[in-house]
Steps between C-alpha positions, in 0.01 A plus 500: 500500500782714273777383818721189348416164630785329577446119595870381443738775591911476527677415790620878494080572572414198714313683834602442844378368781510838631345698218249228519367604867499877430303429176223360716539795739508793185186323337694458201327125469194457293254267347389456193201247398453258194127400418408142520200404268212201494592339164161356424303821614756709440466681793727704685514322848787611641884674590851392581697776712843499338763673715702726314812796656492830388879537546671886556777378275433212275139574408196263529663161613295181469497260756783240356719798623456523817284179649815325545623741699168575703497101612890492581478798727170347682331914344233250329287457797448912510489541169250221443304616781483849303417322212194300646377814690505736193355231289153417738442900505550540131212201478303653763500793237362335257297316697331794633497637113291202400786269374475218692810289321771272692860703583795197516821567710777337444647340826884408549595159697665732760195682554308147566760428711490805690260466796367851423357407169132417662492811667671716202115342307255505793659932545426569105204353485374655821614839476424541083146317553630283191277212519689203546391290239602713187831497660746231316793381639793342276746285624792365250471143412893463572443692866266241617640199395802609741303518803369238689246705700364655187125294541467649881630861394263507214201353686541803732515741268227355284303525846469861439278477211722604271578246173824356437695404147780348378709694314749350182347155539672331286836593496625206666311149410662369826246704717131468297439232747522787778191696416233187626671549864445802504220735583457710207256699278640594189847363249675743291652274235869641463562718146781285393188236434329744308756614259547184320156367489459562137835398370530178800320207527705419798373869615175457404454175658617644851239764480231217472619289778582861693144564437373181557596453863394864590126378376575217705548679785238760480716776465492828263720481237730788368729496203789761510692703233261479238677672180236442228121370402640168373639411870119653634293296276728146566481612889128523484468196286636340813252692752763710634268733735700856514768627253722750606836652264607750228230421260235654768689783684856589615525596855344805549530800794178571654397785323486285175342213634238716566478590134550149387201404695292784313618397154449088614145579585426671172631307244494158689108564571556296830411715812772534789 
């Protein structure tokens, strides 16, 4: 990408509700995916879809830009319909190119609350032939402590066959306890863990416990915003399963994920 990626923009460049909904209707929206990898194989096993808006006038805008606005003005259920649809045929793609690796979507809590959100995943898996269980749904850890149905709307979904994950667990201590209620696959221990777990003890010692009660549970665990080999070998000296940050791969368009998986398969030896 040579377009400026702007995450925090003035208040002069903040979009509108209204340039929001014609951005979905121009195509101007796009995703970009971040490689998730095994850290004991090292593997790659997986993508994120990262929404990103490729602006007329302010360049590439990342999502802090806009999201806010997209979930005020109720545009998040469209867009994150777009997002889930585009996502299951870009893994049906790969799929059908022999890479059979897990594509995670990023879910808002208005979209779970939206009563179109089951059909929005049983249409994108249907109509891309994405099968279901390579399909990973993320759900903030902050979004589901705030809604009391969250066990019955994620049973549902979870019904489907897809897998579900808690995203930035961790980011609030108040709400670990949240995860054994609920009926999920996969925790995504939040970056701000990560960052001090060489220089913390405090850090470190919440990655343990993090880790701990994921094991506890049965779960797949997932460290985020891994920066440099230090913070990978500590995080697999506490059997974190799947790694996933700068020290593996930025987000990447399509085009260069494709490359990326050429280059991983030579010089990682492991097959994809």
């Amino acid at each position: 990408m040579t377009t400026e990626h702007r995450g925090d923009p003035t208040a002069a460049g903040v979009p509108s509700a209204d340039e929001v909904a014609r951005a979905l209707a121009s195509d101007e929206f796009l995703l970009l995916y971040q490689p998730t990898i095994d850290l004991e194989s090292n593997a790659f096993v997986g993508v994120e879809a990262l929404i990103r808006w490729r602006h007329p006038a302010l360049g590439l805008l990342g999502p802090d830009a806009f999201l806010p606005v997209l979930e005020s003005s109720g545009q998040i259920v469209p867009v994150g319909a777009w997002v889930l649809a585009t996502a299951c045929r870009q893994g049906a793609d790969w799929h059908t190119r022999g890479h059979r690796f897990a594509v995670s979507v990023n879910v808002s809590r208005r979209q779970l609350e939206s009563p179109s959100l089951l059909g929005h995943v049983a249409d994108s898996l249907e109509e891309s032939r994405f099968d279901a269980g390579h399909l990973v749904l993320e759900f903030s850890e902050r979004a589901l402590a705030r809604l009391g149905d969250a066990p019955s709307r994620l049973a549902a979904l979870r019904a489907t066959g897809v897998r579900l994950a808690i995203d930035d667990f961790g980011s609030d201590p108040a709400s670990e306890s949240l995860v054994a209620s609920l009926p999920i696959d996969i925790v995504k221990i939040d970056r701000t863990c990560i960052t001090g777990l060489a220089s913390s003890s405090e850090d470190a010692e919440r990655v343990h416990r993090l880790v701990q009660l994921g094991k506890s549970l049965h779960v797949q665990t997932v460290a985020q915003g891994i920066e440099d080999d230090d913070q990978r070998l500590r995080l697999l000296g506490e059997h974190v399963d799947v790694g996933q940050g700068f020290l593996f791969s930025v987000p990447h368009d399509v085009d260069a994920i494709d490359r990326f998986l050429e280059d991983y398969a030579i010089f990682s030896g492991k097959p994809l």
